[in-house]
C-alpha positions, 0 to 999 in steps of 0.5 A: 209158487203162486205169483212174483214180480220185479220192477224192471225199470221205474220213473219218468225215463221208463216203467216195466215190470215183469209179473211171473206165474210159475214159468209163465212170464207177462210185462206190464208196460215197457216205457224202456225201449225194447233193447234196454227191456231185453238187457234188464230182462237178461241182467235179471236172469230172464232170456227176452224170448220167455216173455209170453205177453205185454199189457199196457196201462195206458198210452204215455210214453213212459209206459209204452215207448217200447211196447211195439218194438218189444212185442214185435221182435218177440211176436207176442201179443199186446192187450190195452184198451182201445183209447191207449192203443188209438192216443199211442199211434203205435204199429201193432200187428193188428192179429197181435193186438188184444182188446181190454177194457177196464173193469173186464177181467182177463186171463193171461198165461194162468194170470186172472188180470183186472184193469180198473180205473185210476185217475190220470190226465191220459186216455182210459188209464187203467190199473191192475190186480193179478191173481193166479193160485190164490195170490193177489198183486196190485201195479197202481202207477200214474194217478193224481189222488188214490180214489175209493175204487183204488182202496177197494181193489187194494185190499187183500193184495199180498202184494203191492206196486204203488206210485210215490212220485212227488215230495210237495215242497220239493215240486213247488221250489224245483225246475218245473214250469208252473204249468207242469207243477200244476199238472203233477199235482192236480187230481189227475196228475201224479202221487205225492209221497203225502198222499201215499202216507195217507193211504197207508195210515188209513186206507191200507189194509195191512195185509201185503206182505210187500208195497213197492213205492215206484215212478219216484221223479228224480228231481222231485223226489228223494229216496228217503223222504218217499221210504220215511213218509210211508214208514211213519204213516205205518208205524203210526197205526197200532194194529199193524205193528206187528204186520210183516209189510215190508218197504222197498224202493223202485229205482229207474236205473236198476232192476229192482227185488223180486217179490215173491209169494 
């Protein structure tokens, strides 16, 4: 086996996925605290104690609240960027603490990671592909417009982890402060369920086997608007009618499929 993935926990309430390489296991971000991480870890089969390391995306409490507890309790070690870890504040055993910078790829646990660049209103957001074995993943979540950068490093993934966060009318008539609407729907703030679709009927490339849409708002998203946007932008372009891309949702309170290649 290649590589697999399991979205562990998605949405504003916490992020996590679990990236396994074999028996080799790596969590991308831990929003969840560090006691609901280890409880969906073990609800999906996985004993805590066999997760080898963290990687943080960036410094935003969704994506980090439970890193250090995590990572503590289990004395593994973290790998973010310097401007996550400074904006986080958090206590990390300085030993424990490995620096990354976008652009440099890494290894961990047999995994060849690649940070990139994404456009968010935090310090040094990053995404990642993963590669081991010939297989290619991607986890793409909190970024306000999908840039050129993305679309290139999307391509040849078998599989995909994409943010589907907003329906557009939805966030315009719902409870959020204006200030907030603006700030989700800016450059730097969040995809939209139309953004998403766009990429997928024109910049996607139609090989993944799999696109997650993930970090869905529970008040400005619903599950079939999010699934139905996508689902028409690739029907909508003829030669990929035939691809065997298959749709899943990430849900917040539930350990979402594994993806397996």
């Amino acid at each position: 086996m290649g590589l697999s993935f399991t979205m562990i926990g998605s949405g504003s309430s916490g992020n996590a996925l679990l990236v396994s390489g074999g028996d080799r296991h790596v969590l991308v971000d831990v929003g969840l605290s560090g006691r609901e991480a280890a409880r969906r870890l073990r609800e999906h089969g996985l004993e805590p104690e066999r997760v080898s390391a963290v990687v943080v995306s960036h410094e935003h409490g969704d994506h980090c609240r439970g890193v250090a507890p995590f990572a503590g309790d289990l004395d593994i070690p973290v790998f973010l960027t310097d401007g996550a870890f400074e904006a986080s504040g958090m206590k990390l055993d300085p030993a424990k603490r490995q620096r990354i910078r976008s652009g440099v790829p890494f290894e961990v646990c047999g995994m060849l990671f690649t940070p990139f660049a994404v456009p968010h209103d935090s310090v040094d957001p990053i995404a990642f592909s993963i590669e081991r074995d010939g297989v290619k993943i991607a986890v793409v979540l909190d970024l306000g417009y999908i840039s050129n950068l993305v679309v290139e490093r999307l391509k040849g993934c078998d599989g995909i982890v994409l943010e589907s966060n907003h329906d557009v009318d939805m966030l315009r008539v719902g409870p959020y402060p204006w200030a907030l609407k603006q700030r989700v729907m800016s450059r730097r703030g969040h995809l939209s369920n139309d953004t998403v679709a766009s990429y997928l009927g024109s910049g996607f490339d139609g090989r993944a086997r799999h696109v997650v849409l993930a970090h869905l708002s529970r008040k400005n998203n619903l599950p079939e608007l999010a699934r139905g946007a996508a689902r028409r932008a690739l029907e909508g372009r003829s030669y990929l009618r035939n691809s065997q891309t298959k749709l899943e949702l990430a849900g917040a309170d539930r350990v979402g499929p594994t993806c397996r290649y």
